[in-house]
N, C-alpha and C positions, 0 to 999 in steps of 0.2 A: 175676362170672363172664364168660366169655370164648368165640368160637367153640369157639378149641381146649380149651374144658373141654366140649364137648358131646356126645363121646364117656366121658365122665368119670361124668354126671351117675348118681344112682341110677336104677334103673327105675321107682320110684314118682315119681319128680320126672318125670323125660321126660317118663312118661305123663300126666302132668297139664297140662305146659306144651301135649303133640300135641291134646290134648281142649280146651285152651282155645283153640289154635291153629284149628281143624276149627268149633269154634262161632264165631269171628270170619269164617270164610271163609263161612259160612255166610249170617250176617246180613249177609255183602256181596256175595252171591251169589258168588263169587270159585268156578271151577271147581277140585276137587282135584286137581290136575296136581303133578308132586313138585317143578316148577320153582315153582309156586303156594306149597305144601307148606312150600318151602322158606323161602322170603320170609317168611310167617305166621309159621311156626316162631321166629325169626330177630325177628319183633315180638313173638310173646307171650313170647320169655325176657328181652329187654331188653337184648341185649347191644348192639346200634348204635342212638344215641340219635339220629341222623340217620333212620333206616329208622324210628324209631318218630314223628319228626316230621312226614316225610313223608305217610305211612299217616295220620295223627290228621287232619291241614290236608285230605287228602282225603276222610275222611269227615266233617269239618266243613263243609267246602264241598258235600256229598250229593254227590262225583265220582262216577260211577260205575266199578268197577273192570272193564274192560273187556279186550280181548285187548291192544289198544296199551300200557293201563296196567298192568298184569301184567308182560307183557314189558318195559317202562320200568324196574318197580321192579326185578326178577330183577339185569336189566344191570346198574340201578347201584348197586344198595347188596349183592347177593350174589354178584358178580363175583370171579375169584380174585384175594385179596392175596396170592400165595407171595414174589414177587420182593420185595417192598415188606417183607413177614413175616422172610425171608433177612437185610436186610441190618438191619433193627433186632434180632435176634436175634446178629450179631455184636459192632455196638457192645455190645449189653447184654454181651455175654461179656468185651469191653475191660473195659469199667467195674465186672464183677465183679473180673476181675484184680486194678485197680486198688484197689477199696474193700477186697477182701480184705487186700489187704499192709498199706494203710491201718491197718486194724483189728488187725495182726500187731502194728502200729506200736503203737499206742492200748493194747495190752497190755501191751508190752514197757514202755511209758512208766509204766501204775499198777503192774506190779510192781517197777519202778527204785525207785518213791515210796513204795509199800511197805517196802522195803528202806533207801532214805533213814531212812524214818521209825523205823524199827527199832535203825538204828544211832546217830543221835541220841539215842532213849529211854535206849539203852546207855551213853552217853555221860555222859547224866542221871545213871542209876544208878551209875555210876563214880565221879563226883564224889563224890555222898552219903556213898562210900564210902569216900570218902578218897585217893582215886587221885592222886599228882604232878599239880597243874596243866596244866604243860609238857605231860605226853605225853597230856592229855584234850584238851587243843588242838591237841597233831599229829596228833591220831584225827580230831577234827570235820574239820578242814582238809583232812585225806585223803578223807575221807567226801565232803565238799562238793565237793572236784577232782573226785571219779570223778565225782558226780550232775553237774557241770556237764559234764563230755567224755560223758556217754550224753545230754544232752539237745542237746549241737550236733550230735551222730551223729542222733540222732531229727530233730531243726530240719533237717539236711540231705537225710536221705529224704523229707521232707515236703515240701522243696520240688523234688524230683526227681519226688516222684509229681505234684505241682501242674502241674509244665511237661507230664509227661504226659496228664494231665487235660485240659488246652491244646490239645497236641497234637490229642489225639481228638476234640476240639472241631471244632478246627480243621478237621481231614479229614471228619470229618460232616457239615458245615457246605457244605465245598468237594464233597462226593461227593452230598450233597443238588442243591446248584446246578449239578453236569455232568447229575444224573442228570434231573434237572428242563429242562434246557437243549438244542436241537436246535443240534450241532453244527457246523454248515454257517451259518444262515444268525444263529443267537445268538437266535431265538423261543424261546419253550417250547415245549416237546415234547407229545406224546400225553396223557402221564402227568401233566404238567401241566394239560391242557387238562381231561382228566377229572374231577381234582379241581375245577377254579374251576369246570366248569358243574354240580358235586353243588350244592357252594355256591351256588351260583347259581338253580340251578331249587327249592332249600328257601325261599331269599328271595323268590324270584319266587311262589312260592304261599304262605307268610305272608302276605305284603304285597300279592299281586293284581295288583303292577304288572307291565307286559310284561318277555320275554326274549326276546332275537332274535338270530340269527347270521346271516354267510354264507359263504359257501365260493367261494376264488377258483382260477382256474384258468387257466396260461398258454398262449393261441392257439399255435399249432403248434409247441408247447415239443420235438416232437421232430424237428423239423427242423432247428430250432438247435444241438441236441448233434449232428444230425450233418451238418449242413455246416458246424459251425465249434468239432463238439466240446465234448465233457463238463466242459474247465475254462470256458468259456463259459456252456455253461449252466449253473454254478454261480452263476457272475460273475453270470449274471440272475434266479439267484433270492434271492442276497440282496439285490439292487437292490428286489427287488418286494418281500421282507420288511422293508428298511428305509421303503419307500411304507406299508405297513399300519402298521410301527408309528408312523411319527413321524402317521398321520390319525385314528385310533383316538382317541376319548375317553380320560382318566383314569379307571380305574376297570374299561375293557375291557380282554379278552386277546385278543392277536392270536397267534397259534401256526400253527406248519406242522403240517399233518394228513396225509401225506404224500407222496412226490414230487415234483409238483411244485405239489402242490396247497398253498393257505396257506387259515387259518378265522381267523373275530373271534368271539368269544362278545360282546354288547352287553347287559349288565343296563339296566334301567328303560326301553330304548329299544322302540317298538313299530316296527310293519314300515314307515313312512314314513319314523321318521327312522333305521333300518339301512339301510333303501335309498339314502337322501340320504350317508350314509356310505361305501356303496359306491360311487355314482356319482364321488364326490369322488377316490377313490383309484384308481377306472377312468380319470377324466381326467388324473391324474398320470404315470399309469405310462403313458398314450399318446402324451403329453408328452417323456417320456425319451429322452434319446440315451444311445445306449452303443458304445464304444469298445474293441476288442478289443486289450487291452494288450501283447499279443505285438505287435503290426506296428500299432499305430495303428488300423487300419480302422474305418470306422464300419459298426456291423449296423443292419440293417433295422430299422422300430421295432417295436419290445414291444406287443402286447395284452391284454387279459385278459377272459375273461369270470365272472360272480358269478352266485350264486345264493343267492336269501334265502328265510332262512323265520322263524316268528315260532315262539315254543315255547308246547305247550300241555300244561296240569296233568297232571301222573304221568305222561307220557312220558319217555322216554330221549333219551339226547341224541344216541342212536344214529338212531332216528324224526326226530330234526330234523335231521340231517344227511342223514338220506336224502330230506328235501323237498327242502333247500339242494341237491343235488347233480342231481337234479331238473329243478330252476330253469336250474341251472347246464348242463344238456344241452340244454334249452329253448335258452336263449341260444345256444350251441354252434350248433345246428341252426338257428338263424334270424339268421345273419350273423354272429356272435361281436364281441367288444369291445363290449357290450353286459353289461347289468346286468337279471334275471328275479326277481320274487318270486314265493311262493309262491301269490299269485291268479293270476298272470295260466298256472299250472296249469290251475285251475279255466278259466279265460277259452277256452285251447285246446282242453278235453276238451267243451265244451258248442261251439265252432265245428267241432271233428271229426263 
């Protein structure tokens, strides 16, 4: 069973799932909020085995399911899939197309054989019967011509639908990696980023080990589009996306989050060594010369400032970007081209 069977379901099932739902929410003190509601709902029928591994690691770990963690889980596991829903719902209609004819095909073929078979037995009984030789052998021989030109007619649709199959492959494959892909600078995109930190934050709370991110952000990125213009500051944002990805571990996603902003999600790393990672790609990119390819010029250098944060159990990765970005205002406000984690938050709020 599936979201979209959940209007489907009988009234005595709902009801049973909402009542088992309502008693899990209960023993986790989880308030009834229909955002709550929803989540629960959504674990006690089973349909995302992600949302139910999540929910189980935190009540084995005794988390407490709090407003952060509520709102964590909501974002990421009952967020809307429509666009993502759309476009596997047209492949599936290609590849009905296709398997229908297919199977037009795979008909046509057993009643051909059918028929073969029939007219051979004929042929049989012919004989028995006494039939001239000669014209019982220019029966089969006609028999056997036609079954061999209906099975190269078959052989060649078969291999028309194959290339189509291909085909569809193929633009799947290619509308996956545009759709997955930020076109500017050749990071992944949003949609990408979502998914690896789902993955990510399940691994991270199986396994206990940290998750950390940060979020960069270019020193007076809008004064370079306009004193030297919007192809320019393109020219420097994929300079600073090529700086993240070529410093970024294996294993990390570096993605533009948007504008002109770029993030790393970092599995297994805690906040020392994301911040050692950041620092590394802060000194790079301050390092850069850039050369404005219309007239040679050199621009002024590039800075960036970061901001880190480490991710904590049943949070959204929406909560850890809003530390990251945090951090990253911190830096902003206290000279920029600079690198802030999420302590030295706490460090300010206790010096205020």
């Amino acid at each position: 069973m599936t979201d979209d069977t959940l209007d489907e379901v009988d009234f005595e099932y709902a009801t049973a799932v909402a009542e088992k739902a309502m008693q899990s929410m209960a023993q986790q003190r989880v308030p009834p909020t229909p955002n709550n509601f929803h989540v629960w709902f959504k674990y006690s029928l089973g349909t995302s085995p992600d949302l139910r591994r999540a929910i189980d690691i935190l009540i084995g770990n005794k988390r407490k399911f709090d407003a952060t963690t509520n709102r964590g889980l909501f974002a990421t596991y009952v967020g809307s899939r429509g666009a993502d829903d759309a476009a596997a719902y047209g492949a599936s209609q290609q590849l009905h197309s296709v398997m229908t004819t297919a199977k037009q095909f795979l008909t046509t073929a057993i009643a051909d054989n059918h028929s073969q078979i029939r007219a051979i037995n004929d042929v049989a009984d012919r004989s028995e019967a006494g039939v001239d030789p000669k014209l019982l052998v220019e029966s089969l021989m006609n028999e056997l011509t036609k079954a061999a030109t209906r099975a190269t007619k078959l052989e060649m649709s078969f291999v028309e639908k194959t290339r189509e199959l291909d085909a569809i492959r193929d633009s799947l494959s290619k509308s996956e990696e545009r759709a997955r892909t930020d076109t500017l600078t050749g990071l992944p995109n949003r949609r990408a980023l979502d998914e690896f930190f789902r993955d990510a934050q399940i691994a991270a709370m199986e396994s206990g080990e940290p998750l950390s991110a940060f979020l960069i952000d270019i020193d007076h990125f809008k004064k370079v589009n306009d004193n030297f213009g919007h192809g320019v500051g393109d020219q420097v944002l994929r300079l600073m996306a090529k700086a993240l990805q070529e410093r970024v571990r294996e294993g990390d996603l570096p993605a533009r989050y948007g504008g002109e902003e770029l993030i790393a999600v970092l599995p297994g790393a805690g906040l020392a060594t994301c911040r050692a990672i950041a620092e590394r790609i802060r000194r790079a990119i301050s390092k850069c010369h850039i050369t404005r390819r219309s007239t040679g010029e050199n621009l002024p250098g590039i800075t960036v400032s970061i901001g880190v944060g480490l991710f904590q159990p049943g949070e959204s990765m929406m909560d850890l970007i809003e530390r990251c970005d945090r951090a990253l205002y911190l830096a902003k406000e206290t000279g920029r081209n600079r690198v802030v984690t999420e302590n030295e938050l706490a460090s300010e709020r206790a010096a205020g």
